[in-house]
Every structure is written in C-alpha cells, then in structure tokens.
FILO-287997 format. One record per residue: residue number from 1; residue in one letter; x, y, z of N, C-alpha, C in turn. Coordinates in Angstrom, 1 decimal, m for minus. Last residue first. Layout:
ATOM  pos  code      nx      ny      nz     cax     cay     caz      cx      cy      cz
ATOM  NUM     a       X       Y       Z       X       Y       Z       X       Y       Z
...
# end
This chain:
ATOM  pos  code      nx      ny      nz     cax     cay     caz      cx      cy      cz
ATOM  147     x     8.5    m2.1     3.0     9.5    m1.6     2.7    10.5    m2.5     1.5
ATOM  146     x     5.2    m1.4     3.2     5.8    m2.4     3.0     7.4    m1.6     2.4
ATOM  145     x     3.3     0.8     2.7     3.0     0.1     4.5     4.0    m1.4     4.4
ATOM  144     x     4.7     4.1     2.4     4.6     2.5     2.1     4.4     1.6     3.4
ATOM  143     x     4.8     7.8     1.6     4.4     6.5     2.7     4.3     5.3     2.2
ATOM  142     x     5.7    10.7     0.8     5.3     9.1     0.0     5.3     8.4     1.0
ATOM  141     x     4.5    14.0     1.1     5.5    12.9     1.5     4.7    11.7     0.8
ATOM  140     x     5.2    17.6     0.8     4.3    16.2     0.5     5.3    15.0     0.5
ATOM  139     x     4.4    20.7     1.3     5.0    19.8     2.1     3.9    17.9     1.8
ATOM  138     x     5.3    24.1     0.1     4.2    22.4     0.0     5.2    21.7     0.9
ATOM  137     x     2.8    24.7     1.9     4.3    24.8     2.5     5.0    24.5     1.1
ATOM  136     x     0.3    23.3     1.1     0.6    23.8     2.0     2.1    23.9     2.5
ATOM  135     x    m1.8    23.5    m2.0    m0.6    22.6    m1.3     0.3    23.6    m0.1
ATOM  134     x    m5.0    23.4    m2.9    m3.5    24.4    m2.8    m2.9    23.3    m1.4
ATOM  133     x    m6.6    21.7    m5.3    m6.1    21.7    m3.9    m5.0    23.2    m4.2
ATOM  132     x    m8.8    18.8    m7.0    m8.1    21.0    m6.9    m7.5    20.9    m5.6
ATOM  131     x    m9.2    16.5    m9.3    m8.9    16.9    m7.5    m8.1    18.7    m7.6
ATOM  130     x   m11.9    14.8   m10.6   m11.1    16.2   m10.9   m10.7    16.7    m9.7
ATOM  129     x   m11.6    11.8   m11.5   m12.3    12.7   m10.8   m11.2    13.7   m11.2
ATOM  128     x   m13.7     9.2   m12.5   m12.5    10.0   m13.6   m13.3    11.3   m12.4
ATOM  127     x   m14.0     6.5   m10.6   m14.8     7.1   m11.2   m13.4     8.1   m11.6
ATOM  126     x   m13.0     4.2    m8.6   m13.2     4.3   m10.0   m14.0     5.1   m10.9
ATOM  125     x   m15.0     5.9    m5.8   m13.7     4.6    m6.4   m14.1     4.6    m7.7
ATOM  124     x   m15.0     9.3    m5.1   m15.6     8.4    m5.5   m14.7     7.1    m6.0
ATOM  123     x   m13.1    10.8    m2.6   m13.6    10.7    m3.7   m14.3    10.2    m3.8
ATOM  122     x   m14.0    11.6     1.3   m14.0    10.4    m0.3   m14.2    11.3    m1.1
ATOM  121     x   m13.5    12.8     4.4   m14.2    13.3     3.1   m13.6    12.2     2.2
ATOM  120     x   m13.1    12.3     7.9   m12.5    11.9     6.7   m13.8    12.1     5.4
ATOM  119     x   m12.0    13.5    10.7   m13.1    13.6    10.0   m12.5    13.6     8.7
ATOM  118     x   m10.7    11.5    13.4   m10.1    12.6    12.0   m11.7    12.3    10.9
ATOM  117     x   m10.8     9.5    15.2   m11.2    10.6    15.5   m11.1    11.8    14.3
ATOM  116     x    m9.6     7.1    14.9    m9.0     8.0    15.4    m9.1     9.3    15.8
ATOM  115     x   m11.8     6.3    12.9   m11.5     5.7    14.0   m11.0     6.6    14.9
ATOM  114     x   m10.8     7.4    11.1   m12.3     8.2    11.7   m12.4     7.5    12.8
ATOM  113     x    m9.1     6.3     9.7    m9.2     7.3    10.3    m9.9     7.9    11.0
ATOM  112     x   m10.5     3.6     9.8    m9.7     3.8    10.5    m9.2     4.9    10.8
ATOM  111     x   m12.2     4.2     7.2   m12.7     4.0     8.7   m12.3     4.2     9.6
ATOM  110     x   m10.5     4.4     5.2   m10.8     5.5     5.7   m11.6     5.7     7.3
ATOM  109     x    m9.5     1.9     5.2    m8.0     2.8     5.3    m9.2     4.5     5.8
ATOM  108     x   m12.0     0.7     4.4   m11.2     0.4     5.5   m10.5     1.1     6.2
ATOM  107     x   m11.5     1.5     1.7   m12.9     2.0     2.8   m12.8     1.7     4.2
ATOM  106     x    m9.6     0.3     0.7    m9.3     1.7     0.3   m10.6     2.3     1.6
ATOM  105     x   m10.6    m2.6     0.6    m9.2    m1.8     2.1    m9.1    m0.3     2.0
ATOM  104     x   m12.3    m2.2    m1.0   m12.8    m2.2     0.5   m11.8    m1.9     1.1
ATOM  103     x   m11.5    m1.8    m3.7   m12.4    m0.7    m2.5   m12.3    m1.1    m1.3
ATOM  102     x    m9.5    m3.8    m3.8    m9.2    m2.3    m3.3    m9.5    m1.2    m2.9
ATOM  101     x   m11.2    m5.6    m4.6   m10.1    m5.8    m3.2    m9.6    m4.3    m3.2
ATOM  100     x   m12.3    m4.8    m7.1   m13.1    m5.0    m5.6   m12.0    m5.1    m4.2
ATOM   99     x   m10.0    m4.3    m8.5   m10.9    m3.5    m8.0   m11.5    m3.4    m6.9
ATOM   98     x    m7.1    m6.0    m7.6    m8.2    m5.9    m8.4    m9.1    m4.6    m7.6
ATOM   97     x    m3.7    m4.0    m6.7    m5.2    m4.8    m6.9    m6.1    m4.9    m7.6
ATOM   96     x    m1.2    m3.3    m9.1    m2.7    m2.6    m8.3    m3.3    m3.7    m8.1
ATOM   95     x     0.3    m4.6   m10.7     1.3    m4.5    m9.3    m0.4    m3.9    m8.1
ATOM   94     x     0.0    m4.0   m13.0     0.0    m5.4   m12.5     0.3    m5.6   m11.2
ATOM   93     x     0.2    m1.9   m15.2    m0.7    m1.8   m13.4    m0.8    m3.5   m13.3
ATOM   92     x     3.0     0.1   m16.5     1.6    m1.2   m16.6     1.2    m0.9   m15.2
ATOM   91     x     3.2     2.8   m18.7     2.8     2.1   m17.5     2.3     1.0   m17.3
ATOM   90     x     4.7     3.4   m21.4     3.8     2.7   m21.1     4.0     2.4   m19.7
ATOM   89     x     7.5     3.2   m22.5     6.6     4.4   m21.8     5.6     4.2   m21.4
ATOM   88     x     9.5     0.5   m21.2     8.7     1.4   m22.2     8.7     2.4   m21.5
ATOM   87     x     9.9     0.3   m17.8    10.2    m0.8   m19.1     9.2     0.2   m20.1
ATOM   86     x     8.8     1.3   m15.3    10.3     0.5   m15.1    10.9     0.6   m17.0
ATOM   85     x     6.9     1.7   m14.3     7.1     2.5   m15.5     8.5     2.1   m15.7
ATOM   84     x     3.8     0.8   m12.6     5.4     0.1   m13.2     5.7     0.7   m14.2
ATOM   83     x     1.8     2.1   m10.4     1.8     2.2   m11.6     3.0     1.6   m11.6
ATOM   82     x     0.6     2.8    m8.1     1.0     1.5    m8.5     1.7     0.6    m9.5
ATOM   81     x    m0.6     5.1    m8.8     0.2     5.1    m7.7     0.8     3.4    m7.8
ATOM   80     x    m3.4     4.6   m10.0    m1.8     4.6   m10.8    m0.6     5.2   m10.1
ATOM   79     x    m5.1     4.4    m8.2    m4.3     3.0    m8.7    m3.1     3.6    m9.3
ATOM   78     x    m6.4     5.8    m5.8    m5.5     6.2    m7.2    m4.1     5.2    m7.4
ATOM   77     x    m8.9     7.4    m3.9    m8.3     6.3    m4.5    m7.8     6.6    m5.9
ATOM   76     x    m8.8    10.1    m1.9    m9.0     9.8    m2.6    m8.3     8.1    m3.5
ATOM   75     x   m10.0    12.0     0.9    m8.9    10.5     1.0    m9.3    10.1    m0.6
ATOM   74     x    m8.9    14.5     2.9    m9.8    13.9     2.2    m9.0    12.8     1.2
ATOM   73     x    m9.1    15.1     6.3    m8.8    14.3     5.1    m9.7    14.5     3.9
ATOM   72     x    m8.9    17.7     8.6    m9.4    16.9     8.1    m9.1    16.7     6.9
ATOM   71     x    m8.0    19.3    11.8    m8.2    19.0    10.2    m8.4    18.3    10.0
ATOM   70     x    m7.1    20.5    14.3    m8.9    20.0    14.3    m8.7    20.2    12.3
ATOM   69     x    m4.5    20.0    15.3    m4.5    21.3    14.2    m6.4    21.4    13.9
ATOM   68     x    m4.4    17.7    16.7    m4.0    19.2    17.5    m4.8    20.3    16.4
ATOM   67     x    m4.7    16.0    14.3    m5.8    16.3    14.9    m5.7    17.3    16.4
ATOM   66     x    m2.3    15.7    12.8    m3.6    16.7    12.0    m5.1    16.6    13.3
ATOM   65     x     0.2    17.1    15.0    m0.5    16.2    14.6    m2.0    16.9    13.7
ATOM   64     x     3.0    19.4    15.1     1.1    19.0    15.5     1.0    18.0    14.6
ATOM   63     x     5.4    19.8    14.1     5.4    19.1    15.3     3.6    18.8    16.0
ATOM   62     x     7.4    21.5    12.4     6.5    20.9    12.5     6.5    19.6    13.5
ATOM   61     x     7.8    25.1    14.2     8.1    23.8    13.8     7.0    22.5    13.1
ATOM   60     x     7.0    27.4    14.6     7.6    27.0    13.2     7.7    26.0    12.8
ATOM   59     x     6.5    28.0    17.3     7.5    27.9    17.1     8.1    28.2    16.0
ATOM   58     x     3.7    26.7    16.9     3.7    28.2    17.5     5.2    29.0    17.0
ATOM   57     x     3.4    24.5    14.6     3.4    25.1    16.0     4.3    25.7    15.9
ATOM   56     x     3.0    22.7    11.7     3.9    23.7    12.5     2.8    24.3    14.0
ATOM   55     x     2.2    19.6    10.7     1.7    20.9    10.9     2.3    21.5    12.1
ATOM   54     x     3.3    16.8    10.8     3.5    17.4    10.2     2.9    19.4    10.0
ATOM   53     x     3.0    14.0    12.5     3.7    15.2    13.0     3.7    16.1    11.9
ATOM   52     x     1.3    11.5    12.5     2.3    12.3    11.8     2.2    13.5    11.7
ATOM   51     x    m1.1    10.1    13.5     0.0    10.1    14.8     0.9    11.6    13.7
ATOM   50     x    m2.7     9.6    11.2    m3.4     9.8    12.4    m2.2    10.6    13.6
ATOM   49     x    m0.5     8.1     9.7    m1.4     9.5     9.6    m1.6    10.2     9.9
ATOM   48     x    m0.2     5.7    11.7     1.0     6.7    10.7     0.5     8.3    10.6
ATOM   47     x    m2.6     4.4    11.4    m1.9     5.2    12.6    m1.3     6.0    12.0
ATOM   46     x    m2.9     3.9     8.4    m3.8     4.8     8.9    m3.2     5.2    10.1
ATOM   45     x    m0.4     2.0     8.0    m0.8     3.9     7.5    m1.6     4.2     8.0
ATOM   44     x    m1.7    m0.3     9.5    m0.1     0.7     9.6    m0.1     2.2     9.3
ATOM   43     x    m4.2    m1.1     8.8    m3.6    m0.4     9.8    m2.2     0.4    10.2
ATOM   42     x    m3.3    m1.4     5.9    m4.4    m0.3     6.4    m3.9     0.4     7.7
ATOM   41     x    m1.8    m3.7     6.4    m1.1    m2.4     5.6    m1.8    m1.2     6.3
ATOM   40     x    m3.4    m5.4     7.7    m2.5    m4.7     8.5    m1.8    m3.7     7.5
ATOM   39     x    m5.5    m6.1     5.8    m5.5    m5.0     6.6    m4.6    m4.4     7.4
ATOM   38     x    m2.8    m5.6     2.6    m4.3    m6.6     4.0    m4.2    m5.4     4.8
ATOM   37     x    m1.6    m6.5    m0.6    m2.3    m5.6     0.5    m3.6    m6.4     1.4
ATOM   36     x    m2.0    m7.8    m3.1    m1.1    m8.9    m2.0    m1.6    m7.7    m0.8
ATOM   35     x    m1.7    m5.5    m5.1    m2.3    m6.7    m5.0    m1.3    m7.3    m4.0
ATOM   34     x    m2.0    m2.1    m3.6    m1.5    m3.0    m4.2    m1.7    m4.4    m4.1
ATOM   33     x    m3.6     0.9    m3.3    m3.7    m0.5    m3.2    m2.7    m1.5    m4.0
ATOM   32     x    m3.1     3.9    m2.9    m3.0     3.3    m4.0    m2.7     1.8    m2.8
ATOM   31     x    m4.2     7.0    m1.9    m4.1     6.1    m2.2    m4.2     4.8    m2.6
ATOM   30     x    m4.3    10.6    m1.5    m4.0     9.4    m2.5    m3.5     8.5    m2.4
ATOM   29     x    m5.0    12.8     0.4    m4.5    11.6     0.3    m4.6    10.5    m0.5
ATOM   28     x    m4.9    16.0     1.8    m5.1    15.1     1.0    m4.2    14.0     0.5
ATOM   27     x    m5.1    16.9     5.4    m4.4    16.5     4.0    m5.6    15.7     3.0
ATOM   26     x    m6.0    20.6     6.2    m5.7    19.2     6.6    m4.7    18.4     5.6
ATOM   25     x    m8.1    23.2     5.9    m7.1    23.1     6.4    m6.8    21.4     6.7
ATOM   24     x   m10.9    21.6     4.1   m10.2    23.0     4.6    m8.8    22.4     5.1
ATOM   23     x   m12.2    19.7     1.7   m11.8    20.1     3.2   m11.0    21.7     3.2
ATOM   22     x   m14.5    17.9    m0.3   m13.8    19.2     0.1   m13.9    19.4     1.4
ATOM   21     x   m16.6    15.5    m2.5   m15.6    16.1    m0.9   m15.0    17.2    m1.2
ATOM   20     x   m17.8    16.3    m4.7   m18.7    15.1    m4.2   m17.3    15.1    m2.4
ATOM   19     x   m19.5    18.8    m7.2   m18.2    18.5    m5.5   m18.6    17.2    m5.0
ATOM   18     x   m19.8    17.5   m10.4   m20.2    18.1    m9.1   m19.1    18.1    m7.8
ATOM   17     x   m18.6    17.1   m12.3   m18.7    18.7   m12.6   m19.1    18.8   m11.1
ATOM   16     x   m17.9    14.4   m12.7   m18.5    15.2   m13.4   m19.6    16.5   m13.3
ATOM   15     x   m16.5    14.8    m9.1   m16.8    14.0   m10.1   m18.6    14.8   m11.4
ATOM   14     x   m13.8    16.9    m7.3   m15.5    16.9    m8.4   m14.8    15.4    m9.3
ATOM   13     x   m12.8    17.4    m4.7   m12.5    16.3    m5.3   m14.0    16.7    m6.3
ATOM   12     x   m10.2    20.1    m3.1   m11.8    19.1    m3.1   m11.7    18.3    m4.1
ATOM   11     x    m8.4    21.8    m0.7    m8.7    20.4    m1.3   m10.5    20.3    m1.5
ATOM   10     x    m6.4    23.8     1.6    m7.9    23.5     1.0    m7.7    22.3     0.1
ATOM    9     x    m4.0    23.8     2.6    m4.7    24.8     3.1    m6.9    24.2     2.4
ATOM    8     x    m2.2    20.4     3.3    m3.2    21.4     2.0    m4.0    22.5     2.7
ATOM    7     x     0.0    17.9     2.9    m0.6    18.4     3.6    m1.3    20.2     3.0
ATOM    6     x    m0.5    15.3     1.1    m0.1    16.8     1.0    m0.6    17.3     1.7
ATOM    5     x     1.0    11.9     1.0     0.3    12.9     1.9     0.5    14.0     1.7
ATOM    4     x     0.6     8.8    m0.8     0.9    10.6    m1.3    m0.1    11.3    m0.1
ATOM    3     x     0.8     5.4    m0.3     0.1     6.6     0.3     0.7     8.2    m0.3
ATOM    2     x     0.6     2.2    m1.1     1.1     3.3    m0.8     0.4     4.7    m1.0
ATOM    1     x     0.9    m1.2     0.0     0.0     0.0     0.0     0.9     1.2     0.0
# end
C-alpha cells in the first residue's frame, strides 16, 4: 500500500462537474492499493497519519499532529500510484489490486481514520475525478505500508 500525503490549506475532489468532498485546512491523500495488501497495511498507515507530526506550531516547527491542528482528510483512491514504468513508456498496473479488493481496504483505510477521530471526506472509487487543492508549505510525503 502506498500513500501521497499533502498536507493542503484546502482540497476538493469533483466527479462530473459536481463537488462530491472538500476540506479545509488538513491533508489530501491518494491512495493506492497494491495486489497482495491486508488490513495490517491499512492499519499501519492509517496510525502513521493519524499520529504524523506534520503541521507547525507556534514555534515553526512541524510538530502538530492533523488532529492538534482540528483538520481533516480527504482520502482519494489512485491506482496509478501503482503504476510500473520500469520498461517502455507505457505504464503497466499489474502491481494494483483488483478493483473489488481495493475498495474495500481503500474503505477500510478510511474508517480507520475516523476511528481515530479525524473527520475523513472520499472521492468516489473508479470514477474519472477532478482533485483541486492548494498545497501547503508544500509539504508532500510518499508512505509505504511495505518496505
């Protein structure tokens, strides 16, 4: 499982033309399922998230967690985070789960936030979305729940 965290003054996600999430102050999060992924991946990143120090205090530093800072997710799904561009130009996706196995850990990976208390907004799964954001600092990191 791998994860793109931006942490983002704003973020929304439109599917054909409508808003279907939008947050304010928090992150946006693209993730991407890979075939052989379980729930302990989920669990790993979702703590990770939930606990990562990335929003500055008083100081400058970054050192708040996204729930010191009262933000929120919005969690979009994105296979081509999975993508193998090793060979051609061509990307393959042999490395993404199948569909159905990737909604649900992808629904899973969101519950768990909200487990922890973080008020979590969705794209839609496999649908062609349109994500807008301003990127904060910018400050964006790659996470893997497998090294």
């Amino acid at each position: 499982m791998k994860i793109v965290v931006q942490r983002v003054k704003e973020a929304a996600v439109c599917v054909r033309g409508d808003k279907v999430g939008e947050i304010g102050k928090g992150f946006l999060i693209l993730v991407g399922i890979a075939d052989g992924d379980v729930e302990t991946d989920v669990d790993y990143l979702a703590g990770k998230v939930a606990r990562f120090r990335v929003f500055e205090d008083e100081a400058g530093k970054m050192n708040l967690d996204i729930k010191r800072v009262e933000g929120s997710i919005l969690s979009v799904s994105q296979f081509t985070l999975l993508g193998d561009t090793s060979n051609g130009n061509r990307p393959g996706f042999d490395l993404a789960a199948k569909p159905d196995q990737a909604k649900v850990l992808w629904q899973k990976f969101n519950e768990r936030l909200r487990e922890n208390g973080i008020p979590v907004f969705e794209g839609v799964f496999g649908a062609d979305m349109q994500v807008s954001l301003i990127n904060d600092g910018p400050v964006t990191f790659i996470i893997e729940s497998k090294k």
